[in-house]
N, C-alpha and C positions, 0 to 999 in steps of 0.2 A: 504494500500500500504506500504511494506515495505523501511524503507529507506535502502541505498547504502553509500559506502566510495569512494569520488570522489576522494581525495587525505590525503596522509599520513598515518600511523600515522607519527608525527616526534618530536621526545625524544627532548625538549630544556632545561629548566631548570632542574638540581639535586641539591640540597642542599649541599654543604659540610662542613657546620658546625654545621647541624645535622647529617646528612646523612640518612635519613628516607623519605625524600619528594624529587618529582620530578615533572615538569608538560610533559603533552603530546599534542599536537595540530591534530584536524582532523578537514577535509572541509567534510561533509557530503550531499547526495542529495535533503536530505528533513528535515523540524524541525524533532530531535529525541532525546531521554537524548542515550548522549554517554559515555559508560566505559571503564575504562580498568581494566582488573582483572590480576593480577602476579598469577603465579605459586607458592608464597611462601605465597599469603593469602592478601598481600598490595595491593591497587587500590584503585579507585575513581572514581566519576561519574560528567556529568556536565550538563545541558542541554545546547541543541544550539543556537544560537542568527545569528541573517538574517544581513544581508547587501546586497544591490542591489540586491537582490536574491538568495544570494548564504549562505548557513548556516554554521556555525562553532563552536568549543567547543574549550576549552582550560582546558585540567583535570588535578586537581590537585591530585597526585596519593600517598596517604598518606602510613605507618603502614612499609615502606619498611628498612630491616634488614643490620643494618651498616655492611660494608667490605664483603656486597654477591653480587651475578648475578642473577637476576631470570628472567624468561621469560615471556613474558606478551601476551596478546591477550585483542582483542579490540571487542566490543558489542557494535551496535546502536537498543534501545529498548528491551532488552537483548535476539538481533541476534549475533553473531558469526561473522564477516567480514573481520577481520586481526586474523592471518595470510591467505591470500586468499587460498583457496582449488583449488590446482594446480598441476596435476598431474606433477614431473617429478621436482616441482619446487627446483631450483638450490642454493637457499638462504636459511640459515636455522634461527631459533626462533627468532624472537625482544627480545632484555632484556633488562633492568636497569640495571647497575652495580652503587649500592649506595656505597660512599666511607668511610673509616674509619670517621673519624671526627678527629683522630690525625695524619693523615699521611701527609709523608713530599715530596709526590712523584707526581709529575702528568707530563703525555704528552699531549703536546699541538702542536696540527697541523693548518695551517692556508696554505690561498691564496685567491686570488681572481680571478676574470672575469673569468667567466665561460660560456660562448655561450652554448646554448642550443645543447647535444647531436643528430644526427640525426638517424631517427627508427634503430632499430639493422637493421645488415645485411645494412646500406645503406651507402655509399659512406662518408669520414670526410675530410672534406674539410683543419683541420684544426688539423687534428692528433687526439689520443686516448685522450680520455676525463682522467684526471690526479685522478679527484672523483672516475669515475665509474671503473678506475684499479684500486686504492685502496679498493674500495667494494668487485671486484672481487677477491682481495689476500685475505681480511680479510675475504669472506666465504668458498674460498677453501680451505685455513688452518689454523686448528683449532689454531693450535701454533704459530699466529703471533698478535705481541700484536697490541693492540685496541690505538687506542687516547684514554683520559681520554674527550677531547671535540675536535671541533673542531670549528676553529675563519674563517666565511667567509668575506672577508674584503669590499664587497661591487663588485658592476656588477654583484649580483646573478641571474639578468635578464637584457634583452636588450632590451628596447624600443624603441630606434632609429634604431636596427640594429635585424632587424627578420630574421628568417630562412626563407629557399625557400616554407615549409609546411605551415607556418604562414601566410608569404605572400597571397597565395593560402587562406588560411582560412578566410584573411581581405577581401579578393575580393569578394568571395561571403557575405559577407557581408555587403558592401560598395563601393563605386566609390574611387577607390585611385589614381585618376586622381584631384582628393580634397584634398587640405592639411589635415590632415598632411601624405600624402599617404600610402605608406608600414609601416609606424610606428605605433601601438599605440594609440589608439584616448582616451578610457575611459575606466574606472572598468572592465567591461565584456571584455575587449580583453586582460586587465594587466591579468585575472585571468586563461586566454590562455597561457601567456607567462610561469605563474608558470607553469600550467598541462604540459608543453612541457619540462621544465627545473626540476619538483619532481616526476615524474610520471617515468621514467626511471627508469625499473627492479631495476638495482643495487644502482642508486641514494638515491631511496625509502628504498630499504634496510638499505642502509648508517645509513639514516638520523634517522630511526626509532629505532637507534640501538646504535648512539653516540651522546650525546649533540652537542647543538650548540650554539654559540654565532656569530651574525649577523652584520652588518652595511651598510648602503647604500653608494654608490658612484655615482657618473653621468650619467651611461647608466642605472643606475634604475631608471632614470627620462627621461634626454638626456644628449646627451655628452657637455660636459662645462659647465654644469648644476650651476650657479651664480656665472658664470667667472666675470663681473662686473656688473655692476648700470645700466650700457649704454645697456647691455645686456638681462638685467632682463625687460628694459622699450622697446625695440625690440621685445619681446617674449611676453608683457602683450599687446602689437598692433596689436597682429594676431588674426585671430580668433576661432584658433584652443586649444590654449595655457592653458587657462582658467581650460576648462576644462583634457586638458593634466597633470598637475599640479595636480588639486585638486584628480586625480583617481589614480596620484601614490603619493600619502601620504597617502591617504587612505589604497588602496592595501597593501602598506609599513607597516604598522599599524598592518594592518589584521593576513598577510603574514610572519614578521619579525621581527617586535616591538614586538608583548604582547607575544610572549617566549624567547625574551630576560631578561625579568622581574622576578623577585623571587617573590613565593609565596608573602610573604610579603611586598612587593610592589603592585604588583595586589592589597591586600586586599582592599590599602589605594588609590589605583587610580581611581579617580571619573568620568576620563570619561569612563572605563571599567564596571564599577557599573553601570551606566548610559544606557550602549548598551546592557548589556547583562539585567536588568529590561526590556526596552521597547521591548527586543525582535525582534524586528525592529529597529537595529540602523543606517541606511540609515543616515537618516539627520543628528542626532546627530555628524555621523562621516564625513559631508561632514562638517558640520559647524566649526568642530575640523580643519579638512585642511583647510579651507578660513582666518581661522584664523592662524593657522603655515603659510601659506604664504603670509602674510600679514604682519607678525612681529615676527619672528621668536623666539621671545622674551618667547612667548607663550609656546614655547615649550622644552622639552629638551628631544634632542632622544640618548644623550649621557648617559653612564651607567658603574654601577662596579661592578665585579664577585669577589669574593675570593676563589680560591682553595688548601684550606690549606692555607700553607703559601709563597703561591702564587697572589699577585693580580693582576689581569687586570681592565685594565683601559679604557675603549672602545669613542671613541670622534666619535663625530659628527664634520667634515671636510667638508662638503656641505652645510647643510639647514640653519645654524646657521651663515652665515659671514654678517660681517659690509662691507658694498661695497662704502661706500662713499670715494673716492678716497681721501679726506684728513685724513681718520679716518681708512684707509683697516685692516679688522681683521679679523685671523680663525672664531674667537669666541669673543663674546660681553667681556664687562667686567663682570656681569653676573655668565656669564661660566666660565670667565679666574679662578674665586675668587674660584665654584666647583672643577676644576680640582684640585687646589692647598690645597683643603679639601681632595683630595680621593691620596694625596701624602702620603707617610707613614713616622708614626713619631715614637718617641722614646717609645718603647713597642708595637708597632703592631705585631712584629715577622713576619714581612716579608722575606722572602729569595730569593724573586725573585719581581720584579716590571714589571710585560709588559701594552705597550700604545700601543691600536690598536686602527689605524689610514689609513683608508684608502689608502690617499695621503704619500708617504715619508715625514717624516723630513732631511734627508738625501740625495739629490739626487748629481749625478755624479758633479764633481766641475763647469765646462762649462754650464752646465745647469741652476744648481744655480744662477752662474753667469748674464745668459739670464735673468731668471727669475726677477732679482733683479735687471738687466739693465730697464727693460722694466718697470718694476712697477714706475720705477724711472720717466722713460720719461713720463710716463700716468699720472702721479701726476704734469706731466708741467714743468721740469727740466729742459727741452731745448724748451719751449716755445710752444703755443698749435698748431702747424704744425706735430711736432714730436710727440704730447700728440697723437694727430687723426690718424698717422702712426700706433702707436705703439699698440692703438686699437685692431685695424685690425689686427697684428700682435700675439697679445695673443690670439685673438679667432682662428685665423689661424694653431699656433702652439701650441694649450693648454698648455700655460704658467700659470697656476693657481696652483701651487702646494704651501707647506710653506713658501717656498723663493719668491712667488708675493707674498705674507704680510709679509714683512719685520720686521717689530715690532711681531707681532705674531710668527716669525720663533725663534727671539731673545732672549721673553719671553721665550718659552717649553726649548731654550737650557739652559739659565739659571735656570729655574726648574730643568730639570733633573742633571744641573749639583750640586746644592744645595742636593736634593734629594738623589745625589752618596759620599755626606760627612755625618763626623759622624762616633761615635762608629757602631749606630743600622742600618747603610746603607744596602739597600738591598744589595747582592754579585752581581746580573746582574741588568741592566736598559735595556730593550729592545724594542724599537721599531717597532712593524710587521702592513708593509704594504705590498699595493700593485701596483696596477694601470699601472706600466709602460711597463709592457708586459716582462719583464726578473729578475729575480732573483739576488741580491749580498748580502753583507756583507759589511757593511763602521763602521768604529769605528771614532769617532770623538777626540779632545789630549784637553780633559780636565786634567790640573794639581789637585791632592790633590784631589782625589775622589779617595772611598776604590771599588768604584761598577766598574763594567767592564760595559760601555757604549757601545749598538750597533744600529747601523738599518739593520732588515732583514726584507727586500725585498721580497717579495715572489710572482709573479703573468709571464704568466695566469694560471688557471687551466685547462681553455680550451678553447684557440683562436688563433690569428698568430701574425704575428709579419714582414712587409714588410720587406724586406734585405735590403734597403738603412735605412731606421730605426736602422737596428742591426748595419751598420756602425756609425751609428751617436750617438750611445749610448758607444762605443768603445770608438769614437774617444773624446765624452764629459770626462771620465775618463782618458787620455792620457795628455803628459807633452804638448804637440803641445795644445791639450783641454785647461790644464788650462791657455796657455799663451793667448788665444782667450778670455776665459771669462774674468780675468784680465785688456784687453783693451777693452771688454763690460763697465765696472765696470767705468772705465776711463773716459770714452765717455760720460755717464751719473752722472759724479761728484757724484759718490758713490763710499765712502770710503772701509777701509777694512775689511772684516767679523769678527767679535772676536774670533770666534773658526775654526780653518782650522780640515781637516779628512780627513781620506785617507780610500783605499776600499781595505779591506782585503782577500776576497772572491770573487770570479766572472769575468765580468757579464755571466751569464747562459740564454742558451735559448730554451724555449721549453714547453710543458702543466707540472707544480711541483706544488709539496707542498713542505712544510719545515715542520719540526717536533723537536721541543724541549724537552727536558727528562729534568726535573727541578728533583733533589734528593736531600736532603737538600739545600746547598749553593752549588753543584755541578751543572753546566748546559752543556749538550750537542746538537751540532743543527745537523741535517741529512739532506738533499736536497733530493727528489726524484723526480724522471721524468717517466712518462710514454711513453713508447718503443710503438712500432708496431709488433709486429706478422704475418705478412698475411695480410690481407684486413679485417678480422674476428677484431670487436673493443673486442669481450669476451676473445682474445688471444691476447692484452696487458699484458704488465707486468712492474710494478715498478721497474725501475732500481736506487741504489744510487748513486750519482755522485759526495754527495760530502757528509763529514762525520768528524767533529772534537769537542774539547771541549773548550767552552767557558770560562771556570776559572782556567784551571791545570795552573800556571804560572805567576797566575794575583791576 
């Protein structure tokens, strides 16, 4: 029986400081060694390794020729099965573009929440998918440049919130009259969510075609996913939970984690060693989850890219936080000590510094404000009547962004602000997230830093956004907003922030991405949204909306 390509291929890691190595990820239908062979003679082979049933490869694609493109195709067994043989088909070659190893250039495109597109031709409830126009520009015209990667910031999938297909797909498979109903239960239905969210013509092309660097956020688990203590012990009482948990860290893992990792990491990670020997790594990797969810200490799904002289800096903003309400923190101490390792010091030749970060560091001042009101009362400020309000109240209005951990919010600013002094300062410090469903631009007023400090915002890529929302996100940036948050602040005998910011860009609303051009010490950002055409989602088209440059002046 010959095997099949359930999903993928999709290009994550490139090397660029060799620039000869790549890896590739495919879900295939049955064990089979998978290849990929280039057009220019580079490739690799890998065999597959099982989980719950479902088999996968991770190729590392060696021999590839610095500052080319070459075009690849993909072999299980040495069959033939990417590029599919497709009469008429509208996407053209997968390639590698491996980079120089001295260059000083790369574009970096990012966003987040992405709701699963629905079949072409069918009705969007929630506008043109911002991905799948960008796939569609970058295969109609030869002439438009490529990201160098692209950064998904997390909600690459929905598990609290399925499509109406999905829906339909759980039913026959279960009573969703039972918790956890329409959502989600374990492995086999997360591995639906991707086929529904990679398996899209143009997505798949995308993905196969541009790297990627990954992160999870809350709807790839649930939403409010270790909003607090109180919360986390609510969710270990049901009996759904368990195993809800343990299948999306797993899936996470499978799906998002091991190509985010450089060759040279894979070599040295013992529990990929581990799954891909047994062949069967089922248990090994359920016992990997029991244990990340148990102490997150365990693990670190936080990570660092260099490209060029460029580095990202990618955190983990969910799995990793201290909830103990006298102790609330992003990130253990642990982590805090890694980040401030993967900070760039005197001789790295850095020219640009980006922290991708799911959650903002930066959000509208009124909100801030909330956020920082409430962590206050929850910690017992105004005595445990208001702590029990205030509860409710965060889980109500997903208050858990930087600003509920206060000391955590405090710490990253004095990092980055530290970080923007100095001879060898990178020229930008940039923040890209996502989460809040519209797009901006806030520059924070640190004195005596040579870096030009931002947060850029970028999300959804494809979801909505309620209109009494878009008021309230308005009105949280407005002078009326900050004199609200102000008397939050007040109320809960919480003093004054150290660094005030203001928002220089925005807010926008609508399915974007953002797109940064780092060229030496020169940064430029672009915003783009995807428009409508007709009812046809193949006749979107990216429109720019907004377009400046982050250093002429600074």
């Amino acid at each position: 029986m010959t095997a099949g390509l359930r999903m993928g291929p999709l290009l994550r890691y490139v090397d660029w400081e060799r620039g000869d190595r790549a890896t590739v990820w495919v879900e295939t239908e049955r064990p089979c060694t998978a290849t990929v062979r280039c057009a220019d003679g580079a490739g690799g082979s890998a065999h597959t390794f099982t989980v719950a049933g479902h088999h996968y490869a991770l190729i590392a694609v060696t021999g590839l020729t610095p500052g080319t493109t070459t075009a690849y195709e993909v072999l299980l067994d040495d069959r033939t099965v990417w590029p599919p043989d497709e009469p008429g088909r509208r996407y053209p070659a997968s390639t590698i573009t491996a980079p120089r190893p001295d260059t000083s250039e790369v574009r970096v495109s990012f966003g987040s929440c992405r709701w699963a597109a629905p079949p072409a031709g069918g009705e969007d409830p929630v506008g043109p998918d911002a991905l799948d126009t960008l796939a569609t520009r970058l295969a109609s015209d030869p002439d438009a440049v490529r990201p160098d990667v692209l950064l998904l910031l997390g909600d690459q999938v929905y598990a609290d919130e399925t499509s109406k297909a999905t829906r339909e797909w759980l039913a026959r498979r279960r009573d969703l009259s039972e918790p956890p109903g329409a959502q989600v239960a374990d492995y086999e239905e997360y591995t639906h969510l991707y086929d529904e969210s990679w398996l899209d013509p143009g997505v798949r092309w995308l993905l196969s075609t541009v790297p990627s660097c990954m992160i999870f956020d809350d709807h790839d688990v649930i939403d409010d996913w270790n909003t607090s203590a109180s919360w986390v012990a609510d969710m270990r009482r049901t009996g759904w939970w368990r195993e809800r948990i343990l299948s999306g860290l797993m899936s996470y893992w499978v799906y998002q984690h091991l190509g985010n990792l450089s060759l040279d990491e894979l070599e040295t990670d013992r529990l990929y060693a581990a799954v891909r020997e047994a062949g069967d790594g089922t248990e090994l990797l359920r016992r990997f989850a029991e244990e990340a969810d148990e102490d997150p200490a365990n693990v670190r799904w936080s990570y660092r890219r260099d490209f060029g002289r460029t580095r990202l800096v990618m955190l983990d903003t969910r799995a990793g936080r201290v909830l103990d309400e006298r102790h609330r923190a992003m990130h253990d101490e642990d982590e805090d000590r890694w980040l401030v390792a993967q900070m760039p010091k005197d001789g790295d030749d850095c020219d640009h510094l980006l922290i991708g970060a799911s959650l903002p560091w930066l959000l509208a001042p009124m909100m801030h404000d909330a956020e920082t009101w409430n962590a206050a009362l929850c910690r017992g400020a105004r005595g445990p009547r208001w702590a029990r309000l205030a509860e409710k109240v965060r889980r109500a209005a997903d208050l858990e962004h930087w600003a509920a951990f206060p000391d955590s919010f405090d710490r990253l600013t004095r990092l980055l602000a530290r970080t923007g002094r100095g001879p060898g300062a990178p020229a930008t410090v940039c923040v890209l997230s996502g989460d809040v469903h519209h797009a901006y631009v806030a520059e924070p007023e640190v004195p005596g830093t040579g870096s030009r400090i931002l947060q850029l915002t970028c999300s959804p890529v494809h979801n909505g956004i309620p209109a009494p929302l878009r008021v309230a996100f308005r009105l949280s940036w407005s002078r009326l907003g900050r004199w609200i948050g102000h008397g939050l602040r007040r109320h809960a005998r919480v003093g004054p922030i150290e660094t005030d910011w203001r928002r220089t860009g925005g807010p926008w609303f609508g399915n974007q991405l953002m797109t940064l051009t780092l060229r030496g010490r020169s940064a430029s950002l672009r915003l783009d949204q995807a428009a409508a055409r007709g009812r046809d989602r193949s006749r979107a088209v990216l429109r720019t909306v907004h377009e400046r440059s982050l250093t002429d002046g600074h």
